[in-house]
C-alpha positions in Angstrom: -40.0 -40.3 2.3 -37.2 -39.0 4.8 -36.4 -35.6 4.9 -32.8 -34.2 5.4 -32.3 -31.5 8.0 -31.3 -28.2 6.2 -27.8 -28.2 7.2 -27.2 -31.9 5.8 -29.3 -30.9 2.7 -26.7 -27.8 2.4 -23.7 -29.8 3.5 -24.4 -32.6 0.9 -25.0 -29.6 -1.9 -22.0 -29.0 -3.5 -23.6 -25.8 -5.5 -23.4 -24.3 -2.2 -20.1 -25.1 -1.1 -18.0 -21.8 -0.5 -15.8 -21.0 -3.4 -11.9 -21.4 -2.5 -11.0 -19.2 0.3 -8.9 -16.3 0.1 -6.9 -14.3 2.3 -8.7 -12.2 5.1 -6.0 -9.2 3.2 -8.5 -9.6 0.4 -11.6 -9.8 2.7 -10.2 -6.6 4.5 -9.6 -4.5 1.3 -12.8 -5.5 0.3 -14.4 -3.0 2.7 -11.7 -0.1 1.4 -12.4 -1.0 -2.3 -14.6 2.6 -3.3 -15.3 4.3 -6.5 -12.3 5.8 -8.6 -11.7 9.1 -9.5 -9.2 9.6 -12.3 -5.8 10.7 -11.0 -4.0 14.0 -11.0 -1.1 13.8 -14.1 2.0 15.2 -13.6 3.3 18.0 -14.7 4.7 17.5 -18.6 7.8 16.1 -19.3 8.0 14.5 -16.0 9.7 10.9 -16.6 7.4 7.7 -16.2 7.7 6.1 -12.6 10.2 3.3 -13.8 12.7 5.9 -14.7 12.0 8.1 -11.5 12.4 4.8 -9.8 15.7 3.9 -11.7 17.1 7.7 -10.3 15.7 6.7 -6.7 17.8 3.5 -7.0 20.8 5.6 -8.1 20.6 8.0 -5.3 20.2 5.3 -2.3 22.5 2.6 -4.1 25.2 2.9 -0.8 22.4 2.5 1.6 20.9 -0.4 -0.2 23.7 -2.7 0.1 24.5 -1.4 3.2 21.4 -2.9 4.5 21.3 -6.0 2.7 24.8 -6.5 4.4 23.4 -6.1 7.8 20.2 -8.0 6.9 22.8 -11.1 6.1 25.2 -10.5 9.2 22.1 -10.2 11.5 25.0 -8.8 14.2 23.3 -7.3 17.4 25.8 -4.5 17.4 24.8 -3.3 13.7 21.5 -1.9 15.7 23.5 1.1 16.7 26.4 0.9 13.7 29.1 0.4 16.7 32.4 1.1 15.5 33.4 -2.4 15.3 30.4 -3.1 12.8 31.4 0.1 10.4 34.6 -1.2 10.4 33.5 -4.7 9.4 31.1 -3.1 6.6 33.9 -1.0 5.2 35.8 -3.6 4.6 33.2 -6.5 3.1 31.3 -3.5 0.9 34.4 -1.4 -0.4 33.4 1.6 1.6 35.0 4.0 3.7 33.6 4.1 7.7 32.0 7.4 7.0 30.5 6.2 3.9 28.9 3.3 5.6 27.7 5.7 8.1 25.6 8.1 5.8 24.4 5.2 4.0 23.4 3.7 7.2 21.6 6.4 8.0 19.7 7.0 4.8 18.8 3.2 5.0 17.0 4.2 8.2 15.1 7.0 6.6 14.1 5.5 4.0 12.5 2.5 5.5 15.0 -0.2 4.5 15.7 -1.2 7.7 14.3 -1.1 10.8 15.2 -1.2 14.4 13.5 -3.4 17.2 14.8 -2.3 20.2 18.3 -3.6 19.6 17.7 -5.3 16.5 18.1 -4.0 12.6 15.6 -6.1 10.8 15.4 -5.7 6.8 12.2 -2.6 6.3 9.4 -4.2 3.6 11.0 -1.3 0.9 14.1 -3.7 1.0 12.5 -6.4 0.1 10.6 -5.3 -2.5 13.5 -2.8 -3.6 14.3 -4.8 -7.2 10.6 -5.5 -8.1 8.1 -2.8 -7.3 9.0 0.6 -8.5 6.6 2.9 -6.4 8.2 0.8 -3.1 11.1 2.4 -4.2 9.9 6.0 -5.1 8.3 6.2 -1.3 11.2 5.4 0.3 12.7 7.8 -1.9 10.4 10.6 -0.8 10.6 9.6 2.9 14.4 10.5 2.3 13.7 13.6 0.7 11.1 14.0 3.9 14.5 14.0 5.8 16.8 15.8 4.5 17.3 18.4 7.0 18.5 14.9 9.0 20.9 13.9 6.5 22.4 17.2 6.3 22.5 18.5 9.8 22.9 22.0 10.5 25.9 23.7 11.4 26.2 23.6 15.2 26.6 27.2 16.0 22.6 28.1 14.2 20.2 28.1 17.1 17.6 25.3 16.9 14.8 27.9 16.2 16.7 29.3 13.5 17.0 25.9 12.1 13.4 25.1 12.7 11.9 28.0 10.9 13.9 27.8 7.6 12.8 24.0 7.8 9.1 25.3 7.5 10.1 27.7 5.2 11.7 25.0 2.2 8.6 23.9 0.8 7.7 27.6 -0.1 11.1 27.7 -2.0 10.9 24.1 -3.3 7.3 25.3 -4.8 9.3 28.1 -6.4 11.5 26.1 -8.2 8.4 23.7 -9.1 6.6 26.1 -10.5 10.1 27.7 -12.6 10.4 24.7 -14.5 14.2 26.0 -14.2 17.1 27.4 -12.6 16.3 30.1 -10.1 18.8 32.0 -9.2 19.6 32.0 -5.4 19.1 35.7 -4.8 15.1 35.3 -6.0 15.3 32.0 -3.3 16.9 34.2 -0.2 14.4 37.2 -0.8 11.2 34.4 -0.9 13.4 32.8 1.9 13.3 36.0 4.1 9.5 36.8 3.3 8.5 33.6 4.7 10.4 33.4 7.7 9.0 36.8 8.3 5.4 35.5 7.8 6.1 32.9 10.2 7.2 35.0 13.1 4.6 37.2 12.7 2.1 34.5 12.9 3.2 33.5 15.9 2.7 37.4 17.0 6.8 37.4 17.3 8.7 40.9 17.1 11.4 42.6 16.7 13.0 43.7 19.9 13.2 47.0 21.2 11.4 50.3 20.5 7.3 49.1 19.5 4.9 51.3 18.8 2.1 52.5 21.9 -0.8 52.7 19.8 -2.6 52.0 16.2 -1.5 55.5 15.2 2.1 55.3 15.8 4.8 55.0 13.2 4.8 50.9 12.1 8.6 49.7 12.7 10.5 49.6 9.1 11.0 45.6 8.4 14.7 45.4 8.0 16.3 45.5 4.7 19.1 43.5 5.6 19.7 39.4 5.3 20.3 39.3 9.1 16.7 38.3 10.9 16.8 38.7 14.4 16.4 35.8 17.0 12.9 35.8 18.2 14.5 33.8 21.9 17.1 36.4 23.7 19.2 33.7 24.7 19.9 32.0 21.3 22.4 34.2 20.0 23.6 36.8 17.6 21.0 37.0 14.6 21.8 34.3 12.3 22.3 35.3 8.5 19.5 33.7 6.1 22.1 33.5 3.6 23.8 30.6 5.9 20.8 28.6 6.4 19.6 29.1 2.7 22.9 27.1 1.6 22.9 24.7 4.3 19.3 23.7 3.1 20.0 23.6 -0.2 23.2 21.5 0.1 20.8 19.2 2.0 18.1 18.9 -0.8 20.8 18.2 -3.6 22.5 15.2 -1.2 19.0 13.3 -1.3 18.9 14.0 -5.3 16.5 16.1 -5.1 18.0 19.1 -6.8 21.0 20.2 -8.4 23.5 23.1 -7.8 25.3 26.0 -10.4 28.4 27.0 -8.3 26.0 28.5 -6.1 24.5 30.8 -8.4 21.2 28.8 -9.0 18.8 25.7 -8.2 17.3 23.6 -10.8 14.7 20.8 -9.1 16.0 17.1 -10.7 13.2 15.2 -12.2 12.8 13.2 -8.7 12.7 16.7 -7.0 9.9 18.0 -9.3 8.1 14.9 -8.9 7.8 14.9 -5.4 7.1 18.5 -5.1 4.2 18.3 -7.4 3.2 15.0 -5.1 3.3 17.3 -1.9 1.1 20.0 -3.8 -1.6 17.4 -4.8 -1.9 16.1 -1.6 -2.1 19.6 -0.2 -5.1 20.1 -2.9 -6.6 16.9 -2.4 -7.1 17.9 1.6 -8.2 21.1 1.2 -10.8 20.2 -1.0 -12.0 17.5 1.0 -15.9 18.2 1.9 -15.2 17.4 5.7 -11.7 19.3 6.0 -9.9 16.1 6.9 -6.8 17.5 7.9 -9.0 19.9 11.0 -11.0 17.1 11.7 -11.2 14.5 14.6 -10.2 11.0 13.8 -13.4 9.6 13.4 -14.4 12.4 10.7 -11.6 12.5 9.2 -11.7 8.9 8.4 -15.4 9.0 7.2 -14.0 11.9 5.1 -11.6 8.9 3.7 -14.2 6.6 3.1 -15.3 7.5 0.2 -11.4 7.4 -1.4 -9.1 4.7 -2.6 -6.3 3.6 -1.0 -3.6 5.2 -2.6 -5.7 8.8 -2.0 -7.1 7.7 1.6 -3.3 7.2 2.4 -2.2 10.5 1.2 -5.0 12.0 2.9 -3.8 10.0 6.6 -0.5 11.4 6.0 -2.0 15.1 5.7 -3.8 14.3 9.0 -1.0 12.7 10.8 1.6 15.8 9.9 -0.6 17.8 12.0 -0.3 16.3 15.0 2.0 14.7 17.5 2.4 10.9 16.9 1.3 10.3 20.7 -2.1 12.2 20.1 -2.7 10.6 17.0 -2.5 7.0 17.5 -4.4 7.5 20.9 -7.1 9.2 18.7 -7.0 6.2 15.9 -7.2 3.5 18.6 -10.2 5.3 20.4 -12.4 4.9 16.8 -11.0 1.8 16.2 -12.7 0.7 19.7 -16.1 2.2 18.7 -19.1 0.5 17.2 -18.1 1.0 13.4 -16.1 -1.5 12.4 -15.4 0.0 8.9 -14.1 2.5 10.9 -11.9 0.0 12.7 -10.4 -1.2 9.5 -9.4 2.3 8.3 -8.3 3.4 11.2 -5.7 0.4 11.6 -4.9 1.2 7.5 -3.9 4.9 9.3 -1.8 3.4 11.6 0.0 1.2 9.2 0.8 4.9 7.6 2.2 5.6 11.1 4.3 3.0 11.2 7.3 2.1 13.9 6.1 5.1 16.4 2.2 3.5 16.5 4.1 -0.3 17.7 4.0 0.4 21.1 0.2 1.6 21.6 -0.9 -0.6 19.0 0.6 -3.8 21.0 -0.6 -3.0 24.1 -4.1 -3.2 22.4 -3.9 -6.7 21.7 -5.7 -7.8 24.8 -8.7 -6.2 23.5 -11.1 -8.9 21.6 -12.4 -6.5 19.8 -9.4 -5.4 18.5 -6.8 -8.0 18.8 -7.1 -9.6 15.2 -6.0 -6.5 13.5 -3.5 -5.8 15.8 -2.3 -9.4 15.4 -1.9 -8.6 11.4 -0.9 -4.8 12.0 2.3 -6.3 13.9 2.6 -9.3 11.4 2.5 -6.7 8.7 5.1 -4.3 10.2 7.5 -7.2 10.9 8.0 -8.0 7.2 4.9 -10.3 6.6 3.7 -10.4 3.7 0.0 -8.5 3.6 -1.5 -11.4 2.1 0.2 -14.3 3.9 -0.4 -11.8 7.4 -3.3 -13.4 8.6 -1.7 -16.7 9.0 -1.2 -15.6 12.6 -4.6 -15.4 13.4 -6.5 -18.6 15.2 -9.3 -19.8 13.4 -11.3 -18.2 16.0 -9.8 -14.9 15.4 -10.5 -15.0 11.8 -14.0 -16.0 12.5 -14.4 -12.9 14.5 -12.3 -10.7 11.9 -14.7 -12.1 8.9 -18.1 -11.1 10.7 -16.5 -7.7 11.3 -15.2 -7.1 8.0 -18.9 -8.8 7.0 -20.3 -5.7 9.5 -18.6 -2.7 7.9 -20.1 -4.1 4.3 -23.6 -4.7 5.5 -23.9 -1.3 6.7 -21.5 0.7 4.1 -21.5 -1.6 1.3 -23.8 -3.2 -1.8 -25.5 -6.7 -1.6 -22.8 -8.0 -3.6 -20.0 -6.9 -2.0 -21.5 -8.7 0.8 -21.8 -11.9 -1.2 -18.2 -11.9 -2.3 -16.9 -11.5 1.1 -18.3 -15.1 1.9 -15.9 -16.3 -0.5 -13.0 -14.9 2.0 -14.0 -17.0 4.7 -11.5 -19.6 6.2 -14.1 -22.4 6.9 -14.7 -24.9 3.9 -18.5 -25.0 3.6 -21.3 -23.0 5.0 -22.2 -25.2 7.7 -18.9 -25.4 9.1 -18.9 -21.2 9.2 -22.4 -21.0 10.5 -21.2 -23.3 13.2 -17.8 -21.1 14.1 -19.9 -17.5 13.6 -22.8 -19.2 16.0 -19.5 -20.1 19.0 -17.5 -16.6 18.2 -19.8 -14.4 20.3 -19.3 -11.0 17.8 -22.1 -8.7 19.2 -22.6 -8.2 15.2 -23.7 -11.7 14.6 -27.2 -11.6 14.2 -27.3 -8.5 11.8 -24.4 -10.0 9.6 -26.4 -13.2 8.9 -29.8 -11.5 8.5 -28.3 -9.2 5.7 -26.4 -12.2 4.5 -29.4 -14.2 4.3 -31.5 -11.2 2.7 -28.8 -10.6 0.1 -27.8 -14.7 -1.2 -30.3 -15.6 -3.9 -30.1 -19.6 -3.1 -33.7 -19.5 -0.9 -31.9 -23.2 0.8 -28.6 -20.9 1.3 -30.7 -18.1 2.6 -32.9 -20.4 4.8 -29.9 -22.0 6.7 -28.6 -18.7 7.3 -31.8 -17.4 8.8 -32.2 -20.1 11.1 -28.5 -19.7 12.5 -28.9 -15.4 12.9 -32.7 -17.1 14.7 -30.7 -19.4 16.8 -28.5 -16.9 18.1 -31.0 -14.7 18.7 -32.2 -16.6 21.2 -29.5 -18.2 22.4 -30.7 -21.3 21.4 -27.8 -23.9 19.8 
């Protein structure tokens, strides 16, 4: 009787053909696919997403079309809005010039477009601008993010006068949260005043002139009027809150965020409330985080993530990122992403996709690494407008290999037996054979542990066998 050798036996087995392949998006969530916690409500009353969606749609209607026109006229000058362009725009969308400008502009900041050097390309929101409602609600909130951009300040405020009331909104936008109704804008310039105060102080700023020598002299009266002085000599007169209250104020109800009474009061709009009570949750969700995530080193911080799913482990990059230069930050991510972990790898490139445009740059120039270079290859796919789950038609077949053994790494040593199993379904290769073969020539230093726990985890002992004698082979170096 002739005996087959155990790769034509398993060839010739059709029970242990792989399943239909799917998309190395799917094998790569599979490693970011944790236990649930239930999610935070909203506050009462607050609308359903489709209707807070249907008021983000409202509010950046002008910038929509305005970027669907330049995704159409695909004009090299529309990069930079030349005069030409706006005139051009006007015209086609009914607009005036400066109307085209501000919705230019608020395209940009909410992710609709995008510019490549000097290229507008249509952002991912844009595309999926009709169809998926929370698309639409972040690039909503990365407006609201901005709005001290859409509404500049007036041009005689010094910058640090500027910058300080900036950190001060969210205090009054937490007011108004927490009202559940108009405040009047006295009660915001007092809280206004306090915090500005706070700020300064923290950053051991005071008043000038006349300070006390000692612990047991007089403390300097804080000053009962609205005028706070300039902490820098050289900026200027002292700058009257008042001023900067309205100016930030005007800027929060032009990004339909809230909603002015002759001047008199503020009243958050439901999208304002919303994304107020988002911001506070996140803030929450950080601070309760076992390892402090948002104090923590990369690599901490995203072990901190581990345990979250996406939508949470996103908010909680976000949190981290806001604390730190852009610069520092990527250079941090890319330094874990090059260590041994690789389910470390994969979140830190799921950070940098929450960095975005500013991470391009660094995260290119990391594409000679082998290591690396398959999820840069789908990073850059992704943030040119692939589709996540058609991104990974730009790897090789050799660089899906190597991406499929180091997604299979981060599950053997994070993950369950079955997860592990499942993630054989993901690979590209046909049959088992064919994927022994191509893991055997790939060279991943993780080779031999990924097929030993495969093998100890697949309950076919023919399976299992074959799979044992390929992590063997490469143990040895043998073919």
């Amino acid at each position: 009787m002739t005996s087959r050798k155990p790769d034509e036996q398993l060839a010739r087995n059709s029970r242990l053909r792989l399943v239909r392949p799917r998309s190395l998006a799917t094998a790569r969530r599979a490693v970011t696919t944790r236990g649930t916690r239930p999610a935070p409500r909203p506050p009462e009353g607050t609308p359903v997403p489709s209707e807070l969606a249907r008021q983000a749609r409202t509010v950046l209607a002008d910038a929509v079309r305005i970027a669907r026109w330049a995704a159409v006229e695909r004009d090299p000058s529309t990069a930079q809005l030349s005069g030409r362009t706006q005139e051009r725009a006007a015209v086609a969308l009914e607009l005036t010039p400066l109307q085209v400008r501000a919705g230019w502009d608020r395209a940009r900041l909410a992710g609709l477009v995008e510019l490549h050097g000097d290229t507008a390309r249509p952002g991912w929101r844009l595309r999926a601008w009709d169809r998926d409602d929370m698309a639409v609600l972040r690039g909503w909130v990365a407006l609201f993010d901005a709005w001290s951009l859409v509404h500049p300040a007036p041009d005689d405020v010094a910058p640090t006068a500027v910058a300080e009331v900036v950190e001060a909104v969210p205090q009054v936008l937490s007011l108004l949260q927490l009202s559940a109704g108009p405040v009047l804008v006295p009660v915001l310039l007092d809280l206004l005043q306090q915090r500005v105060a706070e700020l300064r102080e923290e950053r051991c700023e005071v008043a000038y002139g006349p300070q006390p020598e000692d612990a047991d002299s007089e403390p300097v009266p804080e000053p009962d009027s609205e005028l706070l002085p300039e902490p820098d000599p050289d900026a200027g007169a002292p700058v009257p809150v008042s001023l900067l209250l309205d100016w930030a104020l005007e800027g929060l109800s032009a990004v339909g965020a809230l909603t002015l009474d002759k001047g008199r009061s503020a009243t958050l709009t439901p999208l304002g409330n919303w994304a107020v009570w988002v911001k506070l949750e996140q803030i929450c969700v950080a601070a309760q985080s076992p390892a402090g995530n948002i104090e923590q080193p990369a690599e901490d911080m995203l072990r901190g993530c581990a345990r979250l799913t996406p939508g949470p482990a996103r908010a909680e990059y976000r949190a981290w990122l806001a604390a730190r230069t852009v610069s520092s930050a990527v250079a941090e991510l890319l330094g874990v992403a090059r260590g041994e972990d690789a389910l470390l790898r994969g979140l830190a490139f799921e950070a940098l996709r929450v960095v975005g445009a500013p991470a391009e740059a660094e995260v290119r120039a990391a594409a000679d690494e082998p290591s690396l270079r398959p999820y840069v290859l789908l990073w850059l796919a992704e943030h040119e407008g692939a589709d996540p789950e058609d991104a990974a038609d730009v790897l090789t077949r050799e660089e899906a290999t190597w991406l499929w053994v180091d997604t299979a790494a981060a599950v053997a040593d994070h993950g369950e037996p079955q997860l592990l199993l499942r993630h054989l379904d993901s690979a590209v290769q046909g049959t088992v054979p064919a994927l022994l073969d191509e893991v055997r020539a790939g060279g991943h230093p993780r080779t031999v542990q990924v097929l030993v726990a495969l093998a100890a985890a697949h309950p076919d002992p023919a399976l299992a066998k074959a799979v044992r004698r390929a992590a063997f082979q490469v143990h040895t170096g043998g073919a």
